[in-house]
C-alpha positions as protocol buffer text, in pm:
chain_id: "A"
residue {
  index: 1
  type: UNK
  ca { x: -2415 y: -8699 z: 9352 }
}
residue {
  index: 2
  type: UNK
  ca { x: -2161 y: -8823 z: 9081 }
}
residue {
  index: 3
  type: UNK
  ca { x: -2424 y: -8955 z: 8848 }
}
residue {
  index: 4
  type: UNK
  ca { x: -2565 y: -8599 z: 8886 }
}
residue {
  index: 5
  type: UNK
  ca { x: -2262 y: -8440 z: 8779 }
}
residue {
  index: 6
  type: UNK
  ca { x: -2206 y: -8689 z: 8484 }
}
residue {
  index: 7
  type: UNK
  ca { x: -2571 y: -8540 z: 8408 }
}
residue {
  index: 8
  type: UNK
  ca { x: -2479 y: -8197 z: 8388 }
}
residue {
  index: 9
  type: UNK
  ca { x: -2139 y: -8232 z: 8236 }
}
residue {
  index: 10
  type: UNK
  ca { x: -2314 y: -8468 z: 7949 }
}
residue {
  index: 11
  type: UNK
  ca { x: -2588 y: -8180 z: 7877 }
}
residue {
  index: 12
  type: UNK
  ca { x: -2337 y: -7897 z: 7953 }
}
residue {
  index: 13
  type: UNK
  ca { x: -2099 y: -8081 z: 7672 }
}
residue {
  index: 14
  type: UNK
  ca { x: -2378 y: -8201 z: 7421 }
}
residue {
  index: 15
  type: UNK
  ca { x: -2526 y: -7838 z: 7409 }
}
residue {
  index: 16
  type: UNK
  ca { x: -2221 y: -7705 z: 7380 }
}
residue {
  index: 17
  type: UNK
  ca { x: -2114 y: -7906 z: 7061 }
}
residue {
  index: 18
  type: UNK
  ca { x: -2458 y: -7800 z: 6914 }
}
residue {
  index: 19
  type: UNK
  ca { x: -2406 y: -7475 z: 6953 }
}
residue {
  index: 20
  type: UNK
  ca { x: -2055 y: -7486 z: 6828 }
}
residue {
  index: 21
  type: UNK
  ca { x: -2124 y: -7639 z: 6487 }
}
residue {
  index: 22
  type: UNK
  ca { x: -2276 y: -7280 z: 6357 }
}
residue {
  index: 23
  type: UNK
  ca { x: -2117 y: -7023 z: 6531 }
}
residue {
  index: 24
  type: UNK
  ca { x: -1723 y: -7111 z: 6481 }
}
residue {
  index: 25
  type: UNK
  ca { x: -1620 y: -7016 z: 6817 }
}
residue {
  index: 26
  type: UNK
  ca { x: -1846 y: -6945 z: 7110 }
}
residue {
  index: 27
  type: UNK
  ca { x: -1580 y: -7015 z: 7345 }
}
residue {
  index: 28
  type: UNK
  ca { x: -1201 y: -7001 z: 7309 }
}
residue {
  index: 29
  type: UNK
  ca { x: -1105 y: -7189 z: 7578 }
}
residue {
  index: 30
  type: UNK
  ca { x: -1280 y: -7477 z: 7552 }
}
residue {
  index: 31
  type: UNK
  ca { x: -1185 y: -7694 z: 7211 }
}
residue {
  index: 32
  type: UNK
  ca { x: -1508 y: -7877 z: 7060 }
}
residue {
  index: 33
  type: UNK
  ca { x: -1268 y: -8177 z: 7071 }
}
residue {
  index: 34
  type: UNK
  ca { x: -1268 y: -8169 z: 7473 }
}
residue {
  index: 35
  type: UNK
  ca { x: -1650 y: -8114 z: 7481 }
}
residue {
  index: 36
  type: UNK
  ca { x: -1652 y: -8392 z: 7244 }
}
residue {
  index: 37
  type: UNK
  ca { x: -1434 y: -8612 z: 7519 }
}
residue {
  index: 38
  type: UNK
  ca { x: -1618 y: -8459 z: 7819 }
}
residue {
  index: 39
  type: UNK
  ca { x: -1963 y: -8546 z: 7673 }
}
residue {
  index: 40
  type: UNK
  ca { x: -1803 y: -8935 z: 7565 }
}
residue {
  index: 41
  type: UNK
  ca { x: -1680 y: -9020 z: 7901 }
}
residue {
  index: 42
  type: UNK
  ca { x: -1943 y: -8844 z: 8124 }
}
residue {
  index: 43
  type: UNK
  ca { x: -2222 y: -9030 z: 7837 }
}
residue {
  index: 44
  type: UNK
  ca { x: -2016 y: -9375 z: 7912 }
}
residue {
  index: 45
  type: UNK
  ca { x: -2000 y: -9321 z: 8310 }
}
residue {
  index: 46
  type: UNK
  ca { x: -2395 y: -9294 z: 8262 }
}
residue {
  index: 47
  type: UNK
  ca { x: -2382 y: -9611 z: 8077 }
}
residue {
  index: 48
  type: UNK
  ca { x: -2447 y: -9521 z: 7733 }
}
residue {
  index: 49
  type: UNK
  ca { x: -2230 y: -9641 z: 7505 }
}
residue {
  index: 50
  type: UNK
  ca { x: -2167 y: -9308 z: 7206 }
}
residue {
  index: 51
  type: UNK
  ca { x: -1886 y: -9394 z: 7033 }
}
residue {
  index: 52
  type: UNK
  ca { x: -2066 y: -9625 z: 6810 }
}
residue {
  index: 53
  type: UNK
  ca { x: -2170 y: -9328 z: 6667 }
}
residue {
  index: 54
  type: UNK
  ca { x: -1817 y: -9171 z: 6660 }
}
residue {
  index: 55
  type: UNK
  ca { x: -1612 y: -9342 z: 6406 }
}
residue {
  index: 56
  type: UNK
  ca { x: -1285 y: -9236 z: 6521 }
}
residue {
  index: 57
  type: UNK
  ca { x: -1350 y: -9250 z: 6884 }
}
residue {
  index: 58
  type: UNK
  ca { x: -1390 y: -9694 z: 6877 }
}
residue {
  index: 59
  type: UNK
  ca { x: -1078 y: -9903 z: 7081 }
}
residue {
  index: 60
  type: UNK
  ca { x: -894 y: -10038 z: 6838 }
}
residue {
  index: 61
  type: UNK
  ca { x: -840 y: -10429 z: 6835 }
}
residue {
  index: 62
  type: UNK
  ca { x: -513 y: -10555 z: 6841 }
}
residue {
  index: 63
  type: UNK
  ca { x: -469 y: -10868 z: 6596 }
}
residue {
  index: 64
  type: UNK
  ca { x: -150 y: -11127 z: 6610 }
}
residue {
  index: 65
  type: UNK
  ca { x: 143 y: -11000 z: 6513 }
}
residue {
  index: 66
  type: UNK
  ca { x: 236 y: -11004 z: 6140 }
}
residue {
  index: 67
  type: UNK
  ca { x: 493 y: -11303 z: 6193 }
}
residue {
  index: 68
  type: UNK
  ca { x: 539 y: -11548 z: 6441 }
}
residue {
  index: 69
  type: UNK
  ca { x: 864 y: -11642 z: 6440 }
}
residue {
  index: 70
  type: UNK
  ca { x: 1149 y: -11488 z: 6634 }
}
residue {
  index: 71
  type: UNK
  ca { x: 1294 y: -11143 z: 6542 }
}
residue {
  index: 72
  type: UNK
  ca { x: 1671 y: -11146 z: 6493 }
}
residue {
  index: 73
  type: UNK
  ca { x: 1876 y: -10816 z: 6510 }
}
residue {
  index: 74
  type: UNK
  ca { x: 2161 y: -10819 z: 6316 }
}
């Protein structure tokens, strides 16, 4: 039943960000940058992985810290 809804909320979302690249606003209350998150995290719930395809959407990877010494507060 949940992979069902994932199903509909990933078509629901995806259709909806097709449709709302022409027509500037087809509906008010929903922002094409929820649909956008709705359609990632219903897509990756499925087990497809989109955000290789969405630049700004990737985990960023934390590297070592700039210095390694102590900090001192003065």
């Amino acid at each position: 039943m949940k992979r069902r809804i994932a199903w509909v909320l990933a078509t629901v979302s995806g259709l909806y960000l097709l449709v709302a690249v022409p027509i500037p606003d087809p509906l008010p209350i929903v922002d094409e940058a929820t649909a956008l998150l709705i359609f990632v995290k219903s897509m990756a719930y499925l087990g497809y992985d989109v955000t290789r395809w969405i630049p700004f959407m990737k985990k960023a990877k934390r590297g070592k810290p700039s210095h390694s010494g102590p900090t001192v507060d003065v």
